[in-house]
KOLGU-4560 file (N, C-alpha, C; in nm, 3 decimals, padded with zeros to 5 digits):
<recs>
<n_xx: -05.041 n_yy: 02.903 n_zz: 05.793 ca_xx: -05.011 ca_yy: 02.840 ca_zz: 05.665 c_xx: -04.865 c_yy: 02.795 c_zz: 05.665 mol: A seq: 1 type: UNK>
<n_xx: -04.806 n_yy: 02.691 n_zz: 05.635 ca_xx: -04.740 ca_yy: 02.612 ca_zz: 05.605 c_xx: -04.645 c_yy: 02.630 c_zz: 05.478 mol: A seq: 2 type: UNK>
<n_xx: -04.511 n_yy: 02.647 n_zz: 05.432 ca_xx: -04.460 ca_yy: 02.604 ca_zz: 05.305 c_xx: -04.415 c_yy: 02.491 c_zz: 05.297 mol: A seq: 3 type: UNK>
<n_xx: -04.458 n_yy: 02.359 n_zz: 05.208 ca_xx: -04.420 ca_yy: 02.221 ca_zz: 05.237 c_xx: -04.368 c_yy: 02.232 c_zz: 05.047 mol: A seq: 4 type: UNK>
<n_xx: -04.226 n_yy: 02.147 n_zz: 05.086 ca_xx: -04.166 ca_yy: 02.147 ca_zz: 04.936 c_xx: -04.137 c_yy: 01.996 c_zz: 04.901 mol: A seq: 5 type: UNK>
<n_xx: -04.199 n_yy: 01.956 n_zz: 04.853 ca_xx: -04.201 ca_yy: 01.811 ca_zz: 04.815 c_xx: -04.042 c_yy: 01.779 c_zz: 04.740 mol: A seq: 6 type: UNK>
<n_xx: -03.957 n_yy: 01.702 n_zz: 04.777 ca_xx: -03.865 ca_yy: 01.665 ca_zz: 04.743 c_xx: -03.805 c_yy: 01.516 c_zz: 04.692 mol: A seq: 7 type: UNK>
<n_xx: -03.773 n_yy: 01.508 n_zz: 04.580 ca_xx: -03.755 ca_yy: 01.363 ca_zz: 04.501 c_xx: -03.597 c_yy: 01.375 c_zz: 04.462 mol: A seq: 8 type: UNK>
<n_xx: -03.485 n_yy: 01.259 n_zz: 04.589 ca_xx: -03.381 ca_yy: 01.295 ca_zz: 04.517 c_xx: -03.306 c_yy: 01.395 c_zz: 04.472 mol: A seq: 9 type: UNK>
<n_xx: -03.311 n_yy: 01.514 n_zz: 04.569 ca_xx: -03.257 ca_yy: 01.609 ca_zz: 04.564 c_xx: -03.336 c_yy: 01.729 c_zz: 04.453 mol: A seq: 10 type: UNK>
<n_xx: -03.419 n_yy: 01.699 n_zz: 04.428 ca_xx: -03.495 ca_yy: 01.755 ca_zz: 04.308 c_xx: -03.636 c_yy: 01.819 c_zz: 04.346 mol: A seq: 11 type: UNK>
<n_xx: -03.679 n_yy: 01.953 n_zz: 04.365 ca_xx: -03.748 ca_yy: 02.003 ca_zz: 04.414 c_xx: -03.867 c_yy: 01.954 c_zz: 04.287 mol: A seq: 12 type: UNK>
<n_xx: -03.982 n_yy: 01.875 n_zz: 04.343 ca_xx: -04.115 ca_yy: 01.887 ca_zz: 04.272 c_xx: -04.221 c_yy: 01.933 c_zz: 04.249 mol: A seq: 13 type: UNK>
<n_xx: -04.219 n_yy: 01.974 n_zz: 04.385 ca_xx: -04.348 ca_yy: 02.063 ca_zz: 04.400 c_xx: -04.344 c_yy: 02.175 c_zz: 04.567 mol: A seq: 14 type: UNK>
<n_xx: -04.355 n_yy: 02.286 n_zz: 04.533 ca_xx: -04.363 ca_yy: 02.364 ca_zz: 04.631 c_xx: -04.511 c_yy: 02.437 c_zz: 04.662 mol: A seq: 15 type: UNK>
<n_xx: -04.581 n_yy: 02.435 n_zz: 04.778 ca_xx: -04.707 ca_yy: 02.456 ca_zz: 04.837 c_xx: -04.750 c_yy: 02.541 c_zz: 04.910 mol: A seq: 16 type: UNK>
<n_xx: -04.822 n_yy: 02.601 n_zz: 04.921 ca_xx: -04.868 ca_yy: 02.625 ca_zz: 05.055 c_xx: -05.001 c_yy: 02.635 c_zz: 05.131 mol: A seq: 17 type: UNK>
<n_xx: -04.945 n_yy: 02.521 n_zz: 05.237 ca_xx: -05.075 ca_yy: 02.409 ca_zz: 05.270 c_xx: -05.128 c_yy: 02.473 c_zz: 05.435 mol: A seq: 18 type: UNK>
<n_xx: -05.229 n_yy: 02.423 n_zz: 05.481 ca_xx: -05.251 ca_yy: 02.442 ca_zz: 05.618 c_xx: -05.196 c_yy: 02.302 c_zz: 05.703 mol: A seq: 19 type: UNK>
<n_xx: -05.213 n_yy: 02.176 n_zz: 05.634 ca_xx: -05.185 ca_yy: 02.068 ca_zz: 05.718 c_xx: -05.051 c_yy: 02.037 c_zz: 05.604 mol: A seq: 20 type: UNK>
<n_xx: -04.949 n_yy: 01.939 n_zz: 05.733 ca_xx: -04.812 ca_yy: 01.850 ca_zz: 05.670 c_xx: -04.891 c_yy: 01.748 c_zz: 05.625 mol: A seq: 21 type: UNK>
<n_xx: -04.819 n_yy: 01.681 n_zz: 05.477 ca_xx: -04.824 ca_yy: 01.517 ca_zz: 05.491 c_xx: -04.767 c_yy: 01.454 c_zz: 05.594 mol: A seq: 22 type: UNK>
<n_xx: -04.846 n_yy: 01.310 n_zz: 05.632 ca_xx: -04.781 ca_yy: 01.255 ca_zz: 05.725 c_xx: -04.707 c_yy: 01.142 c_zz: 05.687 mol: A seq: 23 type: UNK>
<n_xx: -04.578 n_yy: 01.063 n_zz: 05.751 ca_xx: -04.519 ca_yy: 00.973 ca_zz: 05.703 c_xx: -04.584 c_yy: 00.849 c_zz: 05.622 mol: A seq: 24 type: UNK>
<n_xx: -04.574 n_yy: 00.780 n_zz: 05.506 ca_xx: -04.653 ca_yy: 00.636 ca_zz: 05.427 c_xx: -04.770 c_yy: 00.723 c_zz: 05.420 mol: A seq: 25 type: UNK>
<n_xx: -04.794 n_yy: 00.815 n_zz: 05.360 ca_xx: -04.928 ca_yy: 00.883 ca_zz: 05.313 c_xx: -04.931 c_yy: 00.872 c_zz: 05.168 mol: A seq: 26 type: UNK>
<n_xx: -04.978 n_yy: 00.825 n_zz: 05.092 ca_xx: -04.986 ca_yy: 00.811 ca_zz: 04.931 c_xx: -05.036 c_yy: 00.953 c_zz: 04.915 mol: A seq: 27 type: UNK>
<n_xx: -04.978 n_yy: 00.963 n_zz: 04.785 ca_xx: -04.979 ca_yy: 01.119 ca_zz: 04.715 c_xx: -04.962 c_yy: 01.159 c_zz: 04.614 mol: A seq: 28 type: UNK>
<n_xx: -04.994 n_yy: 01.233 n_zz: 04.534 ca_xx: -05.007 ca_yy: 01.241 ca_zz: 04.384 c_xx: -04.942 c_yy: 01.394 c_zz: 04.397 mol: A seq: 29 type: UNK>
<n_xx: -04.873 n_yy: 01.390 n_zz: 04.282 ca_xx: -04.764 ca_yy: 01.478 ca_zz: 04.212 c_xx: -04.785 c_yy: 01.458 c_zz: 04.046 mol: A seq: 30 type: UNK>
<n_xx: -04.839 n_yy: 01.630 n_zz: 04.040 ca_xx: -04.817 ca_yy: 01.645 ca_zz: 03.869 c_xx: -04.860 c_yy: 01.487 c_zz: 03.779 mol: A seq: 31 type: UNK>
<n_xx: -04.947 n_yy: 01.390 n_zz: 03.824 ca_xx: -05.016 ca_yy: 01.298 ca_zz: 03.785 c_xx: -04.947 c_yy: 01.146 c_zz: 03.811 mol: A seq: 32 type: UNK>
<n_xx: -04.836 n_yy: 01.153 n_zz: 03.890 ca_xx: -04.763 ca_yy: 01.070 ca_zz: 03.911 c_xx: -04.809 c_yy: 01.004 c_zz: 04.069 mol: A seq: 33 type: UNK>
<n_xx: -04.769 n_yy: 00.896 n_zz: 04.111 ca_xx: -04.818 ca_yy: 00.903 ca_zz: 04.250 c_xx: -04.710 c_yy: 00.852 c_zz: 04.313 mol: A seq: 34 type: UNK>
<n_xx: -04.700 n_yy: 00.855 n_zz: 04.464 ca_xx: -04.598 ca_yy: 00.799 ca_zz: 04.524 c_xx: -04.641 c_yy: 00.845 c_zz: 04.716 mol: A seq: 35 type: UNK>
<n_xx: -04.506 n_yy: 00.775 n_zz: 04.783 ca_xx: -04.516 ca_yy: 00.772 ca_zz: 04.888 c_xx: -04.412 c_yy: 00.891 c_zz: 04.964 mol: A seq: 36 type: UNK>
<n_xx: -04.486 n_yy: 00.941 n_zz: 05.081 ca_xx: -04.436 ca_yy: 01.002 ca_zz: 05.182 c_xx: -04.347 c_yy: 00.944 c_zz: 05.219 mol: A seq: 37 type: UNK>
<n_xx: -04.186 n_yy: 00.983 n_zz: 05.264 ca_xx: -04.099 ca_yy: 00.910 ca_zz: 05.314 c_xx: -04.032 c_yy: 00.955 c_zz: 05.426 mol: A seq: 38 type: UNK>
<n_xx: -04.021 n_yy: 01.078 n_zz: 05.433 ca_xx: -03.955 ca_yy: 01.170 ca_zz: 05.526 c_xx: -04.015 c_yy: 01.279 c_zz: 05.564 mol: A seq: 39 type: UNK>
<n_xx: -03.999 n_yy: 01.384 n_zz: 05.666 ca_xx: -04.021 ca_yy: 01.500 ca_zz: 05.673 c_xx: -03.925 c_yy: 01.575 c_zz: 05.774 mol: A seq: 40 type: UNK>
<n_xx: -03.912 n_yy: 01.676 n_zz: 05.692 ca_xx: -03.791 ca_yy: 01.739 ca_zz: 05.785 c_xx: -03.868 c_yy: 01.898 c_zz: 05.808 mol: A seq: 41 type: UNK>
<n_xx: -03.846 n_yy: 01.981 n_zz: 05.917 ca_xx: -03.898 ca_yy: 02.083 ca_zz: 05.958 c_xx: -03.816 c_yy: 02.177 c_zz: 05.938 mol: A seq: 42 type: UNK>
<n_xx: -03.783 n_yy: 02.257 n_zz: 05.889 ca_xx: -03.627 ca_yy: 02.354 ca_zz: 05.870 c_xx: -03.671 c_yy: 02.501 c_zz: 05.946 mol: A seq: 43 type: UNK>
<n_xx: -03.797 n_yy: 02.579 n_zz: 05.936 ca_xx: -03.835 ca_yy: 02.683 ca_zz: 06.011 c_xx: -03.986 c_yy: 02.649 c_zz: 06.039 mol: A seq: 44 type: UNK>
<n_xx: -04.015 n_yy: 02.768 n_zz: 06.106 ca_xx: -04.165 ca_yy: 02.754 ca_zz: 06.198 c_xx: -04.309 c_yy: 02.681 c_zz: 06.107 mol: A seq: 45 type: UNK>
<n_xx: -04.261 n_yy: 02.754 n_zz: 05.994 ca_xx: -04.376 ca_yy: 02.788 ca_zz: 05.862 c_xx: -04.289 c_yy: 02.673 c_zz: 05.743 mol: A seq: 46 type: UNK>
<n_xx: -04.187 n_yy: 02.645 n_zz: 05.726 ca_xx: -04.172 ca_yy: 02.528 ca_zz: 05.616 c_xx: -04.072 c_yy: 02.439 c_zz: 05.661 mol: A seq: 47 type: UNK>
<n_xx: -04.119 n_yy: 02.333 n_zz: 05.533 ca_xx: -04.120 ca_yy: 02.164 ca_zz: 05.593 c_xx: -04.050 c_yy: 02.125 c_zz: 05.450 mol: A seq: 48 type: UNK>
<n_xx: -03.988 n_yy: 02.066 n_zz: 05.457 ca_xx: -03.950 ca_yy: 01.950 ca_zz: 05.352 c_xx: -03.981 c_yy: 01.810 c_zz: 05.326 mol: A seq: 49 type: UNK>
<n_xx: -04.064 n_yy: 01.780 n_zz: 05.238 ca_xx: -04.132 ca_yy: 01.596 ca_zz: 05.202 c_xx: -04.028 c_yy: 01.563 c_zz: 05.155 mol: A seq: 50 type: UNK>
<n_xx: -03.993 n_yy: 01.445 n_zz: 05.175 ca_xx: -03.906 ca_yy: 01.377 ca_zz: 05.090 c_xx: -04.031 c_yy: 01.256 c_zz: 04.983 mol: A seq: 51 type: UNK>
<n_xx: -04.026 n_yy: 01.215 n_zz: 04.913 ca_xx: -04.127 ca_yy: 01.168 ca_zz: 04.831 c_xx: -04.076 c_yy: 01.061 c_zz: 04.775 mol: A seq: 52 type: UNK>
<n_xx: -04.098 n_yy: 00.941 n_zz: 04.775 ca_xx: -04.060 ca_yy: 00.809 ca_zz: 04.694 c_xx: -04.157 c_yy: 00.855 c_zz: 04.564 mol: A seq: 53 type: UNK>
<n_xx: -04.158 n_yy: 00.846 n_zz: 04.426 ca_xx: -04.252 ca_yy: 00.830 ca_zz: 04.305 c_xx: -04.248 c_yy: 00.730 c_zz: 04.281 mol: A seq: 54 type: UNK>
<n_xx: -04.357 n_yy: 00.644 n_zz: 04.200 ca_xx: -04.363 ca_yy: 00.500 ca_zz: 04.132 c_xx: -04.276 c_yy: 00.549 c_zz: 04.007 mol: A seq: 55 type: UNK>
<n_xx: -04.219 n_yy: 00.456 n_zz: 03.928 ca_xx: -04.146 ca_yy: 00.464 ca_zz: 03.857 c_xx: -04.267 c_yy: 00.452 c_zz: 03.705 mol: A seq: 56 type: UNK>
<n_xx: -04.251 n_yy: 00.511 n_zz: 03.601 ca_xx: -04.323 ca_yy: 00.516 ca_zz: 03.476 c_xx: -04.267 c_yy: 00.471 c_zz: 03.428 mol: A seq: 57 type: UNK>
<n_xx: -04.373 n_yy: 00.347 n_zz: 03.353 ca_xx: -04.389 ca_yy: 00.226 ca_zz: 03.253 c_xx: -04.422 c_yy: 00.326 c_zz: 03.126 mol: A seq: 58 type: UNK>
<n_xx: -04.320 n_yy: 00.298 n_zz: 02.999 ca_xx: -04.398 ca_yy: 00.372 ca_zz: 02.881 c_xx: -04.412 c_yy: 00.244 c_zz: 02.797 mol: A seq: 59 type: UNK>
<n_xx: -04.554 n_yy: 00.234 n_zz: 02.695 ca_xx: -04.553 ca_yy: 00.176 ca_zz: 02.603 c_xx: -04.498 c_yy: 00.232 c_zz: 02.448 mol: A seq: 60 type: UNK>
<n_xx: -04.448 n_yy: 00.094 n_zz: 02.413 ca_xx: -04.352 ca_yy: 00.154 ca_zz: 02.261 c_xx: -04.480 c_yy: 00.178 c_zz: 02.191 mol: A seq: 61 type: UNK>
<n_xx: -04.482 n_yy: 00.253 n_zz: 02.096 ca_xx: -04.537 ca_yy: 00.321 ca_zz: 01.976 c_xx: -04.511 c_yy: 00.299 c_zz: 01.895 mol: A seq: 62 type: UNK>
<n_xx: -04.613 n_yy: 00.202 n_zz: 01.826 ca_xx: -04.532 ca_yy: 00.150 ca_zz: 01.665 c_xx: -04.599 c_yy: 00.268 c_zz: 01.563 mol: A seq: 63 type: UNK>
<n_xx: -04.475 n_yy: 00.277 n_zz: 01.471 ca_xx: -04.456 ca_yy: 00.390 ca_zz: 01.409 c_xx: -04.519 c_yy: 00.386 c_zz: 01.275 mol: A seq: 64 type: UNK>
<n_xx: -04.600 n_yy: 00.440 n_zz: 01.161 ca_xx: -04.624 ca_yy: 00.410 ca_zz: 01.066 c_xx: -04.468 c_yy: 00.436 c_zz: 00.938 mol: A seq: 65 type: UNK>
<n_xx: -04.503 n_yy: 00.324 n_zz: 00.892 ca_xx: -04.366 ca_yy: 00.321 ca_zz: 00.775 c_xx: -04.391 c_yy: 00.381 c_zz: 00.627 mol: A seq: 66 type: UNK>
<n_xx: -04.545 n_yy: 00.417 n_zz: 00.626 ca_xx: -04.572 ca_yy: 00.477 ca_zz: 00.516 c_xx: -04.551 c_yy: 00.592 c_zz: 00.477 mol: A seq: 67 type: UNK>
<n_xx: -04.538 n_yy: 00.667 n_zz: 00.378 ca_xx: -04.499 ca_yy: 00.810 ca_zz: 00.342 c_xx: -04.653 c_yy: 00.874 c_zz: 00.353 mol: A seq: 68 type: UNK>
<n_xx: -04.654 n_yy: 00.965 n_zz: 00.404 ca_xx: -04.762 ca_yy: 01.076 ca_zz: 00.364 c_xx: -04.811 c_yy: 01.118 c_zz: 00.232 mol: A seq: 69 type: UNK>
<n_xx: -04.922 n_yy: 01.094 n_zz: 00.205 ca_xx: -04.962 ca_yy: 01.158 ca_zz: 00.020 c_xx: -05.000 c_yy: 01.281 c_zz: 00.058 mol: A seq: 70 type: UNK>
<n_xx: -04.961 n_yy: 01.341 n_zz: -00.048 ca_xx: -04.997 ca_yy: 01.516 ca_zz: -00.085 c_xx: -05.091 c_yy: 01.475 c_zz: -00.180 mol: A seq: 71 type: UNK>
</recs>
């Protein structure tokens, strides 16, 4: 077994533990987000570091109601 720690920008996202590595340009989903494999670095026998590109999130505005609430 494997510890693979998915990494975004210095920012730990997700930590695992997998039997197989991602491999480099492997699409991948994180916490509902998706993105690309970019790196991998090996640091000991048993864990690995992903480096992870994410797509960037589009939010739509929310139009707000201007009315008061009735009691």
């Amino acid at each position: 077994m494997i510890v693979v720690h998915f990494i975004e920008n210095r920012n730990v996202l997700l930590t695992q533990l997998r039997k197989t590595v991602p491999t480099a340009g492997e699409n991948i989903r994180i916490k509902g987000r998706n993105g690309i494999v970019v790196d991998i670095k090996k640091i000991k026998d048993n864990v690995v570091h992903v480096n992870v590109n994410m797509a960037s999130i589009t939010r739509k505005n929310v139009l707000m109601d201007s009315k008061k609430k009735r009691r």
